[in-house]
C-alpha positions as CSV (number, residue, x, y, z in Angstrom):
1,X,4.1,-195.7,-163.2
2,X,3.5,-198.3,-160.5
3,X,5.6,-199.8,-157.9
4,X,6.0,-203.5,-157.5
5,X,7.8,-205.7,-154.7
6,X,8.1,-209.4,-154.5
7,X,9.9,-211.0,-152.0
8,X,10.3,-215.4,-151.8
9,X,12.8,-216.5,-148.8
10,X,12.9,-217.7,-145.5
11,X,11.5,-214.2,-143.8
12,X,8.6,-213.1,-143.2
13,X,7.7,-210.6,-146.2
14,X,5.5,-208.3,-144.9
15,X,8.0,-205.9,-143.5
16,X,10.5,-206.7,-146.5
17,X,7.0,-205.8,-148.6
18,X,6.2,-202.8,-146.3
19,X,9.7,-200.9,-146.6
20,X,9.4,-201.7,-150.5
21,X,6.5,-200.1,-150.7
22,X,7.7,-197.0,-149.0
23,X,10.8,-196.9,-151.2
24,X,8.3,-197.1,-154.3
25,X,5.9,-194.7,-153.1
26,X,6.9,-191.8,-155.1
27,X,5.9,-194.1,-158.1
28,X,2.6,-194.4,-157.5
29,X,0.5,-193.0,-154.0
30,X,-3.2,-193.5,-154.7
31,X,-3.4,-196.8,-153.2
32,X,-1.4,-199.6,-151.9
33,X,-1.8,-203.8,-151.2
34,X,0.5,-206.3,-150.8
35,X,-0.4,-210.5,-150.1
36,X,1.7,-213.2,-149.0
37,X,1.2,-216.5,-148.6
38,X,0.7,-217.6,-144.9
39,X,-0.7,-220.8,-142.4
40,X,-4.4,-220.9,-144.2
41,X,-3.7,-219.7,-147.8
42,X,-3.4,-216.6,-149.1
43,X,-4.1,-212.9,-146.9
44,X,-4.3,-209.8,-148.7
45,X,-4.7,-206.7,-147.5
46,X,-5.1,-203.3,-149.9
47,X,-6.3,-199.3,-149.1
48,X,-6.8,-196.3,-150.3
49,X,-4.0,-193.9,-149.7
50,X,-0.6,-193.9,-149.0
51,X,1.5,-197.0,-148.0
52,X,0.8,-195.4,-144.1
53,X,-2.9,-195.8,-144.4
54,X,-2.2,-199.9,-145.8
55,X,0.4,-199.8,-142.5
56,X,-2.1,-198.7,-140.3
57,X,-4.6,-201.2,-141.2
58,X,-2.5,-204.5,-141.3
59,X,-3.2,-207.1,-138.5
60,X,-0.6,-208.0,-136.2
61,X,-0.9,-211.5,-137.4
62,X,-0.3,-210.5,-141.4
63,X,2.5,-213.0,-142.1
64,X,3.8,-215.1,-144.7
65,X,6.1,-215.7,-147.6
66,X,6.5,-215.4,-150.7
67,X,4.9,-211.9,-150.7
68,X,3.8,-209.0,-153.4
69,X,3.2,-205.5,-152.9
70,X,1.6,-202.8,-155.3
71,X,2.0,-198.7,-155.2
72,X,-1.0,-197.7,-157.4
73,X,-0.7,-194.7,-159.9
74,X,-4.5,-195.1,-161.4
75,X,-5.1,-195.7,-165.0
76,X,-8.3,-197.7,-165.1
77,X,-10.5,-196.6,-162.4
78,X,-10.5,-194.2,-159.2
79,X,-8.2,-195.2,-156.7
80,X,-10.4,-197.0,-154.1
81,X,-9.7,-200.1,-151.9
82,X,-11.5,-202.5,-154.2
83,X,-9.3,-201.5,-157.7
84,X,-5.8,-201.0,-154.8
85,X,-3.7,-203.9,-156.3
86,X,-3.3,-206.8,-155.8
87,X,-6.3,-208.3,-157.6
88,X,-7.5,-212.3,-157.0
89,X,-9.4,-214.3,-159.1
90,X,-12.8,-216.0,-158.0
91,X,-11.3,-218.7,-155.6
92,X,-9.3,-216.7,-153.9
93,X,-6.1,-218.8,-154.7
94,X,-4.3,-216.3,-157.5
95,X,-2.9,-213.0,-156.8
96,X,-1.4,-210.6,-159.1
97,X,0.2,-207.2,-159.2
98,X,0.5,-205.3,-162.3
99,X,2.3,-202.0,-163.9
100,X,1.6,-200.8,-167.4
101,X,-2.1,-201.1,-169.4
102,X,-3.7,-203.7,-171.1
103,X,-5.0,-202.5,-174.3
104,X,-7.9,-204.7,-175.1
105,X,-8.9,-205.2,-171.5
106,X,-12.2,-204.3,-172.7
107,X,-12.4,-207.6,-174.5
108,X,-11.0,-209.8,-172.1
109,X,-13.3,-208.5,-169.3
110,X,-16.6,-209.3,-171.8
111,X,-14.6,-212.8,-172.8
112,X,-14.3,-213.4,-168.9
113,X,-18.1,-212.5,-168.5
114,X,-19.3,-214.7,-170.8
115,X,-17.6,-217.7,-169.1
116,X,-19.4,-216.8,-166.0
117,X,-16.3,-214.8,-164.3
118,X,-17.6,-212.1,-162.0
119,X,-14.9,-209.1,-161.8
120,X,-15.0,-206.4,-158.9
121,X,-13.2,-203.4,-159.9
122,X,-12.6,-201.3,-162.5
123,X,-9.5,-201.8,-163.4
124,X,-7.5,-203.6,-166.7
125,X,-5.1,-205.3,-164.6
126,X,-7.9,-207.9,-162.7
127,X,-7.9,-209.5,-165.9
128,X,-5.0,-211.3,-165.2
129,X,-5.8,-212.5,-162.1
130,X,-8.5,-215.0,-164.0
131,X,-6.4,-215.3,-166.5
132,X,-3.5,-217.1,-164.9
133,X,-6.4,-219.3,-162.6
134,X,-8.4,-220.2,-165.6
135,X,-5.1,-221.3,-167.9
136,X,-4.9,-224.3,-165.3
137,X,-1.4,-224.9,-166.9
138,X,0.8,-227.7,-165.4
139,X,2.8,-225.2,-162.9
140,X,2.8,-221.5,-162.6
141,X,4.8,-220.5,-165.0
142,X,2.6,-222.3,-167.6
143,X,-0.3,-220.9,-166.2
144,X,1.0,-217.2,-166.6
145,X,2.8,-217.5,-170.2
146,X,-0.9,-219.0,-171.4
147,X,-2.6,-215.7,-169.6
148,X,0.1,-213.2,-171.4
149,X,-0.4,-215.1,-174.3
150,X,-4.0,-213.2,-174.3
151,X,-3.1,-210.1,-173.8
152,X,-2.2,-206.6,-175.4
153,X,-0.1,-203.8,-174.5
154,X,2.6,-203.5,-171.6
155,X,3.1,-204.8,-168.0
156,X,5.3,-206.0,-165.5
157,X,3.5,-208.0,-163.1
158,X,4.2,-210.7,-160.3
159,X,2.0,-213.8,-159.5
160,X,1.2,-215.8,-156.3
161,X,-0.4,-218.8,-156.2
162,X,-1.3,-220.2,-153.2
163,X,-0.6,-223.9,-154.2
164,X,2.5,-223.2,-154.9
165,X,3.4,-221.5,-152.3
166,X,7.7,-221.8,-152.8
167,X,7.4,-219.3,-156.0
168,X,7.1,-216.0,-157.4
169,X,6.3,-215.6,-160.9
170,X,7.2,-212.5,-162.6
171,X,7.4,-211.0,-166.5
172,X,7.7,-208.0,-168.1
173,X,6.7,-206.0,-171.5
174,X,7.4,-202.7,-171.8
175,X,7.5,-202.2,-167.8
176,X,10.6,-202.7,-165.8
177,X,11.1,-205.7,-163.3
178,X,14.3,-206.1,-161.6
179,X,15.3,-209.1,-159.8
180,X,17.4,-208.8,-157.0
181,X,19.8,-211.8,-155.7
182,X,20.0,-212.1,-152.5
183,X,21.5,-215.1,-150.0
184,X,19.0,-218.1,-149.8
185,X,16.2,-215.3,-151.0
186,X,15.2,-213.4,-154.0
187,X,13.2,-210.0,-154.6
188,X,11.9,-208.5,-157.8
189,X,10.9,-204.8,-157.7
190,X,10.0,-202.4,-160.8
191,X,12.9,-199.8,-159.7
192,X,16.0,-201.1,-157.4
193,X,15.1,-198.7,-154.9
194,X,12.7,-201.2,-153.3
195,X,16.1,-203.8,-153.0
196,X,19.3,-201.7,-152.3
197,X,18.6,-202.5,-148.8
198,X,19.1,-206.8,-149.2
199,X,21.3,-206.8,-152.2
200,X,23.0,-205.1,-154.7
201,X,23.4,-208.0,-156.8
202,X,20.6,-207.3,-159.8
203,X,19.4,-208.8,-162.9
204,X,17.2,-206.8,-165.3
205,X,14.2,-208.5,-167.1
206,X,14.1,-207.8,-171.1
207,X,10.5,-207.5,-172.7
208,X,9.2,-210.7,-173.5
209,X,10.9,-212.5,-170.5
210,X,9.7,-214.1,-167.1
211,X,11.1,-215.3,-164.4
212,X,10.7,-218.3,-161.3
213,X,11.9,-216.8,-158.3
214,X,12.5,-219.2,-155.2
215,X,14.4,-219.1,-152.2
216,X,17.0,-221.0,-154.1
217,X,17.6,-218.6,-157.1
218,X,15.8,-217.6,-160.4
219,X,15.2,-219.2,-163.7
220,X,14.5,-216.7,-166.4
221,X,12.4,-217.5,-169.6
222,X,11.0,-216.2,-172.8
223,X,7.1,-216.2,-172.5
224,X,7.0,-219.5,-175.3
225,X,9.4,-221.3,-172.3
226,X,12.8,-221.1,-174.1
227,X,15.5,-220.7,-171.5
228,X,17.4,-217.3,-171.1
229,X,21.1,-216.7,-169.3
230,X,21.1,-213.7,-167.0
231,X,23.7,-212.9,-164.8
232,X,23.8,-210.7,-162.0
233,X,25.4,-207.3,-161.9
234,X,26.6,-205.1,-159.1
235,X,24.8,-201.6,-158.6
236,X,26.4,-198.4,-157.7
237,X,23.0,-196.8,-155.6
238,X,23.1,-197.9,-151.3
239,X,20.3,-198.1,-148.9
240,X,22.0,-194.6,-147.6
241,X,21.5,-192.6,-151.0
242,X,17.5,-192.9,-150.1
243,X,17.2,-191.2,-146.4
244,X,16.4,-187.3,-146.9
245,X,19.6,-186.4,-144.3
246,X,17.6,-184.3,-142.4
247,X,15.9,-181.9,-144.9
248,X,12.2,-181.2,-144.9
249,X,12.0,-183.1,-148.5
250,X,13.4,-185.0,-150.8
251,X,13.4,-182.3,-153.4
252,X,15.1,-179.7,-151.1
253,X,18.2,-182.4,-150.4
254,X,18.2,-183.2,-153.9
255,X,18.4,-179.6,-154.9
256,X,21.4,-178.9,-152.4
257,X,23.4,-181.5,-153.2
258,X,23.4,-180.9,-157.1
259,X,27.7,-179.6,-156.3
260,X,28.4,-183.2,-155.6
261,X,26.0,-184.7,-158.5
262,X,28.2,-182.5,-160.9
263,X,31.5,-183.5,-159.5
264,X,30.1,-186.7,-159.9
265,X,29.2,-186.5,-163.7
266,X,32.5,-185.2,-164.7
267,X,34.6,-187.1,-163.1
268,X,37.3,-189.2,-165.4
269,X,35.7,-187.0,-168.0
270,X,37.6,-183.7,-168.5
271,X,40.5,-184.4,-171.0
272,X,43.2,-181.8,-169.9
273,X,46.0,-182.7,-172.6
274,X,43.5,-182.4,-175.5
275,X,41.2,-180.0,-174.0
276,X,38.4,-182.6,-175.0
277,X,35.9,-184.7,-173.5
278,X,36.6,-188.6,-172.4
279,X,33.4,-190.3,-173.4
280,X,34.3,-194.0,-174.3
281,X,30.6,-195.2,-173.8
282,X,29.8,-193.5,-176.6
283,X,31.1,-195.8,-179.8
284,X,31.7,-192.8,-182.0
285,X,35.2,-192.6,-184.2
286,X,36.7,-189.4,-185.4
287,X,35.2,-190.3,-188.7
288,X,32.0,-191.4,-187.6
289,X,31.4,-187.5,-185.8
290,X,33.1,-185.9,-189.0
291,X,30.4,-187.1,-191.1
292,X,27.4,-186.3,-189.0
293,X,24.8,-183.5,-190.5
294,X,22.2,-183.5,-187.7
295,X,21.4,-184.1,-184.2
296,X,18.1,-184.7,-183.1
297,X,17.7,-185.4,-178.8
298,X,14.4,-186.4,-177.9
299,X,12.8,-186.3,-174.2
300,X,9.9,-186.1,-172.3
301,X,9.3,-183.3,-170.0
302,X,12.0,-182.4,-168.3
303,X,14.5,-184.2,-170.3
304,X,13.0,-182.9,-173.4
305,X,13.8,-179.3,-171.4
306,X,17.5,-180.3,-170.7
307,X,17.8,-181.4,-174.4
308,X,16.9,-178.1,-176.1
309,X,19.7,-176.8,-173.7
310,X,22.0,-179.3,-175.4
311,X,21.1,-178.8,-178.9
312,X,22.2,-175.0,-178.4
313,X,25.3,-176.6,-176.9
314,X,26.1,-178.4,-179.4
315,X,24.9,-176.1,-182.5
316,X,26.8,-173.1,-180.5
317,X,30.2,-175.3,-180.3
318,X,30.4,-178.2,-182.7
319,X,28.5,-175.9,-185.2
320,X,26.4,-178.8,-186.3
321,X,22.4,-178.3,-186.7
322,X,20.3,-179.5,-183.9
323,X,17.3,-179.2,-182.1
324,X,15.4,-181.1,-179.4
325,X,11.9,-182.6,-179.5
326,X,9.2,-184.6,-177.4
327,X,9.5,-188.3,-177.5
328,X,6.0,-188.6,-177.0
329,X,5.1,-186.7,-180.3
330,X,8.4,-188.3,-182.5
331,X,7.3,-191.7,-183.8
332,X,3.9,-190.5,-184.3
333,X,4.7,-188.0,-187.1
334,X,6.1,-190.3,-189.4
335,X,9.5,-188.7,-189.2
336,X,12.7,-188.7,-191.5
337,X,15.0,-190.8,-189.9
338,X,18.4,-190.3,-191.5
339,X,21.9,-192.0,-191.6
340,X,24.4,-188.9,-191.1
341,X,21.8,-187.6,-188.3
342,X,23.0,-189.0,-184.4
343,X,20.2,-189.1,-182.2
344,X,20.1,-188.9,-178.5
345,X,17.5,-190.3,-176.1
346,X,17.2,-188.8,-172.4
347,X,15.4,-190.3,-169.5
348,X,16.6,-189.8,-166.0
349,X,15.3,-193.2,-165.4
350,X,15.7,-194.9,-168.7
351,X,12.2,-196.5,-168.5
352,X,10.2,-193.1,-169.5
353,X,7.6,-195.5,-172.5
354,X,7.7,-192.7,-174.8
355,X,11.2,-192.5,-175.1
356,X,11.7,-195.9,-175.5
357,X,9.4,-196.3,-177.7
358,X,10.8,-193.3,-179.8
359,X,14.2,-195.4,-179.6
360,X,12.6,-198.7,-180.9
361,X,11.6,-196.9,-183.4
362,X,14.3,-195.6,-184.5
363,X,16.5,-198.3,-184.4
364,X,14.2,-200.0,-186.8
365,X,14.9,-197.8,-189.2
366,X,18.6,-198.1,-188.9
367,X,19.7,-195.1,-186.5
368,X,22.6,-195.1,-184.7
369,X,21.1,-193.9,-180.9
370,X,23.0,-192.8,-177.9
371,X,21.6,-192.5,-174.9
372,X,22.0,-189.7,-171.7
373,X,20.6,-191.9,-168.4
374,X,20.6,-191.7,-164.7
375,X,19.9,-195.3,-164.1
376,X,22.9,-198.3,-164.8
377,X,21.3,-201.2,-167.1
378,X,17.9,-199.4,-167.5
379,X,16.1,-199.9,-170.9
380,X,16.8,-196.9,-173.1
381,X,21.0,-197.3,-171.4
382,X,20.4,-201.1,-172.6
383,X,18.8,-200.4,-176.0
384,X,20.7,-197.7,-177.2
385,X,24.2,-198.1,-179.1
386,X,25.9,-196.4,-176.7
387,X,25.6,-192.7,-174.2
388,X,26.3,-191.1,-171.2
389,X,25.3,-191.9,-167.4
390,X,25.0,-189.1,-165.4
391,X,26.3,-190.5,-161.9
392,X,23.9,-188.3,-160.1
393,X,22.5,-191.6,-157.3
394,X,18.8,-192.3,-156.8
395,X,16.3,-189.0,-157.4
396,X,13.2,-190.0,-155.0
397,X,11.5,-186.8,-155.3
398,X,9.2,-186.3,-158.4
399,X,10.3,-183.3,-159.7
400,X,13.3,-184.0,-161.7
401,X,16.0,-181.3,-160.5
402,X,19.7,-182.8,-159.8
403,X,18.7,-185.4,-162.6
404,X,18.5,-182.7,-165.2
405,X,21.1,-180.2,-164.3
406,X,23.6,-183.1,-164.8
407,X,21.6,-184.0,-168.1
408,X,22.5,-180.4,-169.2
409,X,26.3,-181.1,-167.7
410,X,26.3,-184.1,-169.8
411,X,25.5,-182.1,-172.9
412,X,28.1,-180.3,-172.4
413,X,30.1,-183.1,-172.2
414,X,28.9,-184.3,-175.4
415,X,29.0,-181.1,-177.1
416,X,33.0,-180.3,-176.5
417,X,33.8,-184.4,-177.8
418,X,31.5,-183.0,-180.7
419,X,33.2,-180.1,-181.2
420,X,36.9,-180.7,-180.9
421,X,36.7,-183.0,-183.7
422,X,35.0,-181.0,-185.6
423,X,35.6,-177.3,-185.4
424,X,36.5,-176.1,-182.3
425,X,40.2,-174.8,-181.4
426,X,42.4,-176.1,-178.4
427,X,42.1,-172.6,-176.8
428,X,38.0,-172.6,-176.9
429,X,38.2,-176.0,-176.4
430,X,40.4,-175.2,-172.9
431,X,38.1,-172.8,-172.0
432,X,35.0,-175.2,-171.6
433,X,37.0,-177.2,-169.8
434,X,37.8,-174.8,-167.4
435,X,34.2,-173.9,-167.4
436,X,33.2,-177.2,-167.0
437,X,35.8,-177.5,-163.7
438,X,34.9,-174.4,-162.2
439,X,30.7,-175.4,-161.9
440,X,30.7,-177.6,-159.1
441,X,31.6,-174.6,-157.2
442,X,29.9,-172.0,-158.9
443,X,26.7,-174.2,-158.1
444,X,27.6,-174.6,-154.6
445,X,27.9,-170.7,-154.7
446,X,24.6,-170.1,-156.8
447,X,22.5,-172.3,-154.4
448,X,23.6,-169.8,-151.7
449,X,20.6,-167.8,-152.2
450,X,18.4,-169.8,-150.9
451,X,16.9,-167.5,-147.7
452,X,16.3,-165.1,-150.3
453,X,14.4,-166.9,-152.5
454,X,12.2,-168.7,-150.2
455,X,11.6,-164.9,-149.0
456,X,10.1,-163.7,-151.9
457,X,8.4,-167.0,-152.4
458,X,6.3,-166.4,-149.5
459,X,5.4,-163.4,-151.0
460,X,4.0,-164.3,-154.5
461,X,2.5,-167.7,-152.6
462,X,-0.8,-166.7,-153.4
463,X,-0.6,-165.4,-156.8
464,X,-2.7,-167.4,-159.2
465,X,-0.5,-167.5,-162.2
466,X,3.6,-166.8,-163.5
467,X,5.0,-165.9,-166.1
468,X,8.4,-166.9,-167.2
469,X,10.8,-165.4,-169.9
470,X,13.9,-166.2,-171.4
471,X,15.7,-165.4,-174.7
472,X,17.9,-168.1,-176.7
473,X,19.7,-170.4,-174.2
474,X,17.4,-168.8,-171.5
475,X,14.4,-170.1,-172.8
476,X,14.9,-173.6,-172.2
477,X,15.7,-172.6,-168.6
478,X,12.6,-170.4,-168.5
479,X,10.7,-173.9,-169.6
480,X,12.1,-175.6,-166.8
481,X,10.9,-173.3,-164.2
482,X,7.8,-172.5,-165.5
483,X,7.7,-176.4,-165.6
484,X,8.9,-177.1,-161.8
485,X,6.4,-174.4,-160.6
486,X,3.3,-175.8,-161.8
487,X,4.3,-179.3,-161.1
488,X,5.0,-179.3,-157.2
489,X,2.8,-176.0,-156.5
490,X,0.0,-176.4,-159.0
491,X,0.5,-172.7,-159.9
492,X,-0.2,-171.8,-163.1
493,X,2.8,-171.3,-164.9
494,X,3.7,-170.5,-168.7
495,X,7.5,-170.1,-170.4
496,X,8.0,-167.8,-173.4
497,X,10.9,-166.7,-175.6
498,X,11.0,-163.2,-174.2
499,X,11.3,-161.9,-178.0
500,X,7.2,-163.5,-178.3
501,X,6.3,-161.5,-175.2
502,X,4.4,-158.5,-177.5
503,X,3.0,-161.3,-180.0
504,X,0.3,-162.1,-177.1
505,X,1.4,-163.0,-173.5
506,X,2.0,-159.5,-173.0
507,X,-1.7,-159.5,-173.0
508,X,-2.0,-161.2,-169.5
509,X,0.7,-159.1,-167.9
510,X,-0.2,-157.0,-164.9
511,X,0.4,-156.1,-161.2
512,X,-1.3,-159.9,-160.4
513,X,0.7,-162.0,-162.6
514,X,4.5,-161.8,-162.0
515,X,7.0,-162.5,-164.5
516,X,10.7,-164.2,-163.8
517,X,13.0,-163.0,-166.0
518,X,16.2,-164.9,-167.4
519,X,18.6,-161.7,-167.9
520,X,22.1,-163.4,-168.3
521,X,24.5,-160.8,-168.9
522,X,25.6,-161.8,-172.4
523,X,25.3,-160.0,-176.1
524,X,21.3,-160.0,-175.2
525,X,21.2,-157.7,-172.0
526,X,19.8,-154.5,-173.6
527,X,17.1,-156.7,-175.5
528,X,16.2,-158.3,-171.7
529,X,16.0,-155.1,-169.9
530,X,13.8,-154.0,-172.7
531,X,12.0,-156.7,-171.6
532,X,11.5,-156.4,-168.4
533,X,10.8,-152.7,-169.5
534,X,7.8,-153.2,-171.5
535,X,6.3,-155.5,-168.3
536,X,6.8,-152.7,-165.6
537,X,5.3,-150.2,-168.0
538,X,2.0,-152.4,-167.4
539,X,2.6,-152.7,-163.6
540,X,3.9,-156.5,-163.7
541,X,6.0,-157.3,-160.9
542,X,9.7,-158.8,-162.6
543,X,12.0,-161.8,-160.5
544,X,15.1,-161.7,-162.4
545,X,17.9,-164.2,-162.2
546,X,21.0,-163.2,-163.7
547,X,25.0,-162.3,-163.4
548,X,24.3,-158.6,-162.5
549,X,23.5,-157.5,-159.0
550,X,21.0,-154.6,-160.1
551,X,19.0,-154.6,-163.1
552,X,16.5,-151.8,-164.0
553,X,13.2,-152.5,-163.7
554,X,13.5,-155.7,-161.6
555,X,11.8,-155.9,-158.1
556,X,14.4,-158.1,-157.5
557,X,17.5,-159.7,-158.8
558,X,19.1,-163.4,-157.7
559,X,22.8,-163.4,-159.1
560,X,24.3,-166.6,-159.7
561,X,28.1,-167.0,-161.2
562,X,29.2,-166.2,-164.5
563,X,30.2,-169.0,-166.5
564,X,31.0,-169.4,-170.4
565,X,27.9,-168.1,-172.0
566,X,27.5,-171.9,-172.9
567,X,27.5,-173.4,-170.1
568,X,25.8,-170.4,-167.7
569,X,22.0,-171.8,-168.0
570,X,23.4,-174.8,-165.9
571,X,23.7,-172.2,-163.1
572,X,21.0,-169.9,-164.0
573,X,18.2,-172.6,-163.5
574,X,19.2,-173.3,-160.1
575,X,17.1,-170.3,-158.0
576,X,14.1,-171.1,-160.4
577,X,14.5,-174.8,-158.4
578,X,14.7,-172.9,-154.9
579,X,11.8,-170.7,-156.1
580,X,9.2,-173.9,-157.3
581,X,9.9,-175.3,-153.8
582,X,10.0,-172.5,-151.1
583,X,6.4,-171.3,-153.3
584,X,4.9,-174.9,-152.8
585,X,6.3,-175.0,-149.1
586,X,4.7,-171.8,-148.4
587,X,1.1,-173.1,-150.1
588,X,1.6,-176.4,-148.1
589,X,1.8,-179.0,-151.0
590,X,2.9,-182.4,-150.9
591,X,6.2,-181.6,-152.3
592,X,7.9,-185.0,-153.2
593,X,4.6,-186.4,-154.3
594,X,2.7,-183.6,-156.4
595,X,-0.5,-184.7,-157.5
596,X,-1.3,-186.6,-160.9
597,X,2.5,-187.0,-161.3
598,X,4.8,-190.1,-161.3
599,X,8.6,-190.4,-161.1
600,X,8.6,-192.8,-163.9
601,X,6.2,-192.8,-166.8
602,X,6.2,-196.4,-168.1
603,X,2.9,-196.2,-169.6
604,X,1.6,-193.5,-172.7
């Protein structure tokens, strides 16, 4: 949950470092530090705050190479300039930079005491830094492959050494490290966002490797010194894809441009002839879906959201059981894993721990796994037996929101392939293709209310807690806004099938706490507006988002296109996205960066 940047090359790194480190921010803002080797040794320089407030205190005379920089997201300790990373060990001569946790820091901090080691902060990853110093190996990459050898849990970290001052040392378990090729230089960064800028040319560490970077090239490893063969690869994502084009936030670009990220997702993939689905990434036979009994999609957060959208997707049209479940509670309950059950992972950026972790374990037990991921050669897209990408370019802003709308266009996707080789007629099966075609406009056309919502943001701004409701395919969309709300405008926010409103949330419902209503217009309207019926009886206040202009009982209404009934919670989530971030506008929050968050949650 960490950002990392190395750079080794004939620059000088610090601004290389400096513009990684703002590209990383969003995953992790409490601190920042970066070091590079210079004339005299090695300088560091590390702060509380925001890569702005390491900026502002950098001498003009901070030069050097090779150079690594650290965005803290704080585990072990407050964030303070002594535990901002990197940390060195007692001579001054190692630095290190680490994402992930070391499990039995505890012990390696009293094993470093007792040999007389004084450590400064309170943090697992200074560890390390002795570590690597007190290995003493016969280069670098000795020293560091003796210091992992010590210790537990994950990380992706990157080493300097002062007396070898040609190299970066880098390794990974359970924490992504990317290494980017550049020409007579090389970078490593945990997310390519930090090297779109100086190459697209990338090679992705596995768990258990590490790598020698010099200006030269790279030599990849296992940590017990066997060799490994990585080749580069090209990736899609360009320096571009990262500036905010003028909007006030990330999240507010990302929102708006969720027409394009849709186009994007089905392109190639609409089969007109056999009004199907072209998935090829996905490794499944006609035979191989005709014998499936189950599908379980698992997901953190958001994703999980997205995948109980699916699951109704695919249980409405493929008429195959399914359901949806946190990653992060899966491999802890000992589950059933079974042969004729096909489970899906989702992470927007494949790297989400629990998930892969869920995936690991699953594949132990013989599972056939596909994944649904944002990110090209990430860990779940390179550990699964096939999936989807979405296509939807680089997501900066915390808040997941074009990520997961083409998570639940993706399921789609999946669901017709599913379906029209099981059950599902050519005629139904055109008309989710049409459906399918038609959203990149209807979403274009849904995002159109946009003054409006931010309107009636303003107005509920200071209202200390929302309630959202939704019944059957509008619950999972309820979830997500309730979800988006509390995330980037620390409101308090709850979801609830609408049908559980009288079996106790009813009990908070008054003219203080509003409730936002999912009220497609669908076999379930009269059940909504009695909904929404028994909450004005009580004086709550209803926001309704739906396909009907006026609905009784509703302060107000925000219409968005009608769709198949399958597919319409891809558009009706879309003013519940306008509504999170117009509320946390209006209430001043740090939009892109909400607090106690990070884009990527590499660690449990």
């Amino acid at each position: 949950m960490c950002g990392i940047i190395a750079y080794v090359g004939p620059k000088d790194a610090t601004p290389v470092l400096m513009e990684g480190l703002a590209r990383l921010e969003y995953r992790g803002y409490d601190s920042a530090g970066m070091a590079v080797v210079g004339t005299g040794g090695l300088k560091v320089r590390k702060a509380k705050g925001r890569v702005r407030d390491l900026a502002e205190g950098l001498p003009r005379r901070f030069k050097g190479s090779p150079g690594i920089g650290h965005t803290r997201w704080a585990t072990h300790g407050a964030p303070s300039d002594v535990n901002a990373h990197p940390h060195l060990d007692g001579s001054g001569q190692v630095a290190v930079v680490h994402n992930g946790i070391i499990e039995n820091a505890a012990v390696l901090r009293s094993r470093l005491e007792r040999q007389g080691v004084q450590l400064v902060s309170e943090t697992d990853s200074e560890v390390l830094a002795h570590l690597v110093a007190l290995a003493d190996g016969a280069d670098l990459e000795e020293s560091v492959a003796v210091a992992l050898a010590h210790v537990e849990g994950t990380y992706g970290v990157a080493v300097l050494d002062q007396r070898q001052p040609d190299r970066v040392l880098v390794a990974c378990n359970g924490s992504p490290l990317v290494l980017g090729v550049g020409e007579h230089e090389m970078l490593a960064a945990s997310d390519v966002a930090a090297l779109v800028r100086h190459t697209r040319q990338v090679v992705h560490l596995d768990d258990g490797e590490m790598a020698v970077l010099t200006a030269d090239g790279y030599r990849t490893s296992t940590l017990d010194r066997r060799p490994t063969s990585k080749r580069p690869m090209l990736v899609e994502e360009r320096a571009e894809a990262y500036a905010k084009d003028g909007h006030p936030h990330y999240l507010h670009k990302e929102i708006l441009e969720q027409p394009a990220v849709v186009s994007r997702t089905l392109s190639g993939r609409l089969d007109e002839r056999f009004h199907t689905a072209h998935l090829g990434g996905l490794g499944l036979e006609a035979r191989d879906v005709a014998a499936l009994r189950r599908v379980k999609i698992l997901g953190c957060g958001s994703a999980y959201y997205a995948g109980m959208l699916g699951a109704g997707m695919i249980e409405s049209l493929a008429r195959i059981p399914a359901d949806a479940e946190p990653a992060s509670e899966y491999r802890y309950r000992n589950p059933v894993v079974e042969a004729d059950t096909l489970y899906v992972a989702v992470s927007q950026s494949g790297e989400t721990f629990d998930t892969i972790a869920a995936v690991r374990e699953l594949k132990r037990k013989g599972a056939r796994v596909l994944g649904v991921v944002n990110v090209v050669g990430s860990t779940v897209a390179r550990e699964c037996d096939g999936g989807i990408y979405l296509h939807a370019g680089p997501e900066v802003s915390v808040a997941s929101t074009k990520t997961f709308t083409a998570t639940a266009v993706a399921f789609g996707l999946l669901a017709l392939f599913l379906a029209r080789i099981r059950d599902l007629g050519p005629a139904d099966g055109k008309r989710i293709v049409d459906g399918l075609r038609a959203l990149p406009g209807q979403i274009d056309e849904a995002l159109g209310v946009d003054r409006d919502v931010a309107a009636v943001a303003t107005t509920y701004a200071e209202r200390q807690s929302i309630l959202f409701v939704g019944r059957v395919r509008g619950y999972p969309v309820a979830l997500e806004g309730a979800q988006k709300l509390k995330e980037i405008s620390y409101v308090h926010a709850e979801a609830y099938p609408a049908s559980e409103l009288k079996h106790g949330p009813l009990a908070l419902v008054g003219p203080e706490v509003p409730t936002v209503a999912v009220v497609p217009d669908d076999h379930l309207l009269d059940k909504n507006l009695s909904t929404i019926a028994e909450i004005t009886a009580r004086g709550g206040p209803v926001i309704a988002v739906g396909h009907r202009r006026e609905l009784p009982g509703a302060t107000c209404v925000w219409t968005v296109p009608k769709n198949e009934p399958e597919l319409d919670p891809v558009l009706l989530g879309l003013p519940l996205q306008l509504f999170a971030y117009h509320l946390a506008a209006a209430l001043g929050r740090d939009i892109d960066r909400p607090r106690n968050l990070a884009k990527s949650v590499t660690v449990e």
